[in-house]
C-alpha positions in Angstrom: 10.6 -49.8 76.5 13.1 -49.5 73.5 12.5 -52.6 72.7 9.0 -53.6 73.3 8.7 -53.8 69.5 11.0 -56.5 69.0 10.2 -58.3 72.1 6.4 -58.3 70.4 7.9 -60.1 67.6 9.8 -62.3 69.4 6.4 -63.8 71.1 4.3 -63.9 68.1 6.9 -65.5 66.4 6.7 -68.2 69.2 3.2 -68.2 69.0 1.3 -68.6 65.9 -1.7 -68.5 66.6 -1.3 -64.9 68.2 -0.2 -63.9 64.8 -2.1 -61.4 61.8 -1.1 -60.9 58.8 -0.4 -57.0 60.0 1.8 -57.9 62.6 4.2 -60.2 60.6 4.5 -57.8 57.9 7.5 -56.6 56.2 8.2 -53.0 54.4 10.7 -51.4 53.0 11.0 -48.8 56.6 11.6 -51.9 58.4 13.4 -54.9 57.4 12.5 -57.0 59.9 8.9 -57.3 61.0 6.2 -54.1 61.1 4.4 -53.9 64.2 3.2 -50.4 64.7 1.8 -48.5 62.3 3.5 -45.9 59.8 0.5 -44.3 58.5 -0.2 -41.4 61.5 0.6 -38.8 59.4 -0.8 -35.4 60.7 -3.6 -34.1 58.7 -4.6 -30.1 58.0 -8.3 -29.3 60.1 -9.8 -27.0 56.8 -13.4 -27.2 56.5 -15.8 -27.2 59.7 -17.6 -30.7 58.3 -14.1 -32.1 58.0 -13.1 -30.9 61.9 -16.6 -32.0 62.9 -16.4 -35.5 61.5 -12.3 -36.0 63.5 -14.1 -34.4 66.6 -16.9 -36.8 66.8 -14.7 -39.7 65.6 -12.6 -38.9 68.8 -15.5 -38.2 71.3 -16.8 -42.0 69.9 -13.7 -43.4 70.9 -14.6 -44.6 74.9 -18.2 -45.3 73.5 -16.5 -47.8 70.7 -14.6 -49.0 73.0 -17.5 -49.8 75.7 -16.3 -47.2 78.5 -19.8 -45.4 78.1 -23.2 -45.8 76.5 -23.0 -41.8 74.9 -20.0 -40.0 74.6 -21.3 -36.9 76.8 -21.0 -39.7 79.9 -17.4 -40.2 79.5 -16.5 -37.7 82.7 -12.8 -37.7 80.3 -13.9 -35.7 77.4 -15.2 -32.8 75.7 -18.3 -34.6 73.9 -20.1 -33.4 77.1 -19.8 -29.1 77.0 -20.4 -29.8 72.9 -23.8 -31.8 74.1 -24.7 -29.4 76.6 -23.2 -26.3 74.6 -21.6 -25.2 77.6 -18.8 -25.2 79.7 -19.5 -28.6 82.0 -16.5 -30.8 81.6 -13.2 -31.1 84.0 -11.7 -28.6 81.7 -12.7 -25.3 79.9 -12.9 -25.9 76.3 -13.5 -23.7 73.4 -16.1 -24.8 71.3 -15.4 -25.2 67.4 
């Protein structure tokens, strides 16, 4: 897998119409092509809104993505014991 990157490029460069204007780009990290992304920097949890709004943003995640209708279905996350205010999921959790 060393070298899934630059087997990527290698097929989108083959294949136009595969292409984005992300995927072809160019920085001064990499000189060749940029295809994952740079910017998943970690960022300091401070205020309860701010660690509310990353929680739910993650508990969305299968529901964005059309695994489940409301995150408290998806059997994989913690959405559920925050919905039910208990301890209900696969693993114990401390709520925030």
């Amino acid at each position: 897998m060393r070298f899934a990157g630059s087997g990527i490029v290698i097929v989108l460069m083959l294949s136009p119409e595969l292409q984005t204007q992300d995927s072809m780009e160019q920085n001064s990290r990499n000189t060749n092509y940029q295809f994952w992304r740079q910017d998943n920097h970690p960022i300091v949890l401070i205020t309860a809104p701010f660690i509310n709004q990353k929680l739910e943003y993650i508990h969305n995640n299968p529901v964005v993505a059309g695994i489940v209708d409301k995150a408290e279905e998806y059997v994989y996350s913690s959405a559920r014991d925050y919905f039910n205010g208990k301890q209900c999921g696969l693993l114990e959790v401390e709520l925030l």
